[in-house]
N, C-alpha and C positions, 0 to 999 in steps of 0.2 A: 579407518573408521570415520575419521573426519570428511573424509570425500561422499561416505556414502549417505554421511548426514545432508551435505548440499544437495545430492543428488534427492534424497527423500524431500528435503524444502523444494524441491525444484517441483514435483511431483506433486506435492500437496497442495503449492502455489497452484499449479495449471487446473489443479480439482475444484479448488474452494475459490478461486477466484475468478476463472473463467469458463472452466468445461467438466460440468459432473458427469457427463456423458462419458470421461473416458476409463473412471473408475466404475459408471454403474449407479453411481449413487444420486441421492438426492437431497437436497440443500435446502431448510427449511426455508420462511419468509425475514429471519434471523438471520440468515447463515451458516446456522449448524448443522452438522452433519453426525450421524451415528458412527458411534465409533468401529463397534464391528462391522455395519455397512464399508465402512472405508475399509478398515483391515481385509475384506473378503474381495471388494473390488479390484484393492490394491493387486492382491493373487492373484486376480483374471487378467488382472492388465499386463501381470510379470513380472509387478513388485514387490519386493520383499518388504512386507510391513507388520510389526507388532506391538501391542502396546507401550512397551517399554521401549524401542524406537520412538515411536509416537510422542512420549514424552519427554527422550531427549533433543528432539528437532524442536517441541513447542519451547523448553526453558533454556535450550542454549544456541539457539539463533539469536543473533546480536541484533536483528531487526525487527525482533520480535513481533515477527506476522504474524501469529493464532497464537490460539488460547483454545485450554481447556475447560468447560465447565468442571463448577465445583464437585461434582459427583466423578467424576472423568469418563460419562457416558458419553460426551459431546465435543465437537472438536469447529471451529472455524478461524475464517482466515481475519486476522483486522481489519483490513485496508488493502487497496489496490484490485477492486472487485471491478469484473466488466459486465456481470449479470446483474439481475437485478434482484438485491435485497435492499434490507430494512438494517443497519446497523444499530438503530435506534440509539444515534447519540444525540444528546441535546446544544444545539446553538450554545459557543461558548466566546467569551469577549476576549483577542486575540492578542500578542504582547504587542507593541510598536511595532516592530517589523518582524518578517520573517522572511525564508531564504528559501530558493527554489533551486534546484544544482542541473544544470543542459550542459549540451556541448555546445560550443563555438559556432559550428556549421550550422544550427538551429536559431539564431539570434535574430537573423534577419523576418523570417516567421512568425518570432514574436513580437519585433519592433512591433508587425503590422497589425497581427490578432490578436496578442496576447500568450497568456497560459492558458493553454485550454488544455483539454482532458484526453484527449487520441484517445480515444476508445474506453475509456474506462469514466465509474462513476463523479470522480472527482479529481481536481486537480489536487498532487501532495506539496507539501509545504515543511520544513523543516525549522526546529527553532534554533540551531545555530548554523554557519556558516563551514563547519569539517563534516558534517554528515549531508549538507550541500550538495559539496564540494566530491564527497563519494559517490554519491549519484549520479551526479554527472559525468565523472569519469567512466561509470560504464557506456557511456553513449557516448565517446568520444573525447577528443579535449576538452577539459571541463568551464566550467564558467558558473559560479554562483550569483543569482541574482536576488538583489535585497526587494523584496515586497513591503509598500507600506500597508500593511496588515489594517493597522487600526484604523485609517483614514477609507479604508473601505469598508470597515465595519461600522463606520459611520454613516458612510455612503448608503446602509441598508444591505449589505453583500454578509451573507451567512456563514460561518466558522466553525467547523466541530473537531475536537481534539480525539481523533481514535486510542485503544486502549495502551497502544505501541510509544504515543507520545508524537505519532503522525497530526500535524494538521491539514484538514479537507479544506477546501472549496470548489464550489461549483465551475468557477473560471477567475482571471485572473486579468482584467484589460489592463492595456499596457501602458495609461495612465497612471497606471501603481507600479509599476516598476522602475525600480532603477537599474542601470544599462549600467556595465565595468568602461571602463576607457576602452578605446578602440587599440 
């Protein structure tokens, strides 16, 4: 059961975050998506999905990327979007630092640019250093880097905390980072 929860997050991530085209569906300027919309898509596409799936992937994912509206017509993803919506969260003032988790072979890319966003709407941001540090480990040897958050929220650089407890920003110059020992 547990696998075929990943797999369902896997599926739901590629809907709501980057391609409604492969369920069918369509993604307000919110992010939400109809619940039976997805349920039926899911079918066309080949996957098995039903409400009560639906709502063990949204409350027992540890990364808790979507949410369900309160009525449980509605379904989107948090964070990690490459289309474009509106998560409509408000600019929020960031702790000291925060942590961004890469792998090793990526460090040199940021010396020079920075964190940037590859493809998606914002750069993520973690507030402590083990959820990092998991991040990064999927993308290879891991390596957490400390951001200093506040001193670019000073700088005029914008901060929003998604509903998951992800922090966004738009990029990340490499200014504000600190680099681990070589």
């Amino acid at each position: 059961m547990e696998r075929d929860l990943v797999r369902l997050s896997k599926f739901l991530s590629l809907v709501l975050r980057h391609d409604p085209k492969v369920a069918g569906v369509t993604i307000d300027r919110g992010g939400w998506v109809d619940v039976e919309s997805l349920i039926s898509g899911a079918k066309q596409a080949g996957v098995t999905l039903d409400r009560d799936l639906l709502r063990q992937v949204v409350e027992h994912g540890e990364k808790k990327r979507f949410t369900l509206s309160g009525d449980g017509q509605r379904v989107k993803a948090n964070y990690g979007h490459s289309i474009d919506i509106d998560l409509d969260l408000d600019p929020r003032e960031p702790p000291e630092a925060l942590f961004h988790g890469t792998a090793r072979h990526l460090l040199e890319g940021i010396r020079e640019q920075g964190v940037v966003r590859a493809g998606r709407r914002y750069v993520h941001l973690s507030g402590d250093e083990t959820e990092a540090e998991a991040v990064g480990r999927r993308h290879g040897e891991p390596v957490v880097l400390k951001i200093r958050a506040r001193a670019m929220h000073e700088d005029g650089f914008e901060f929003f905390l998604s509903e998951s407890g992800i922090w966004l920003t738009r990029t990340v110059p490499p200014h504000y980072v600190e680099f681990p020992a070589p």
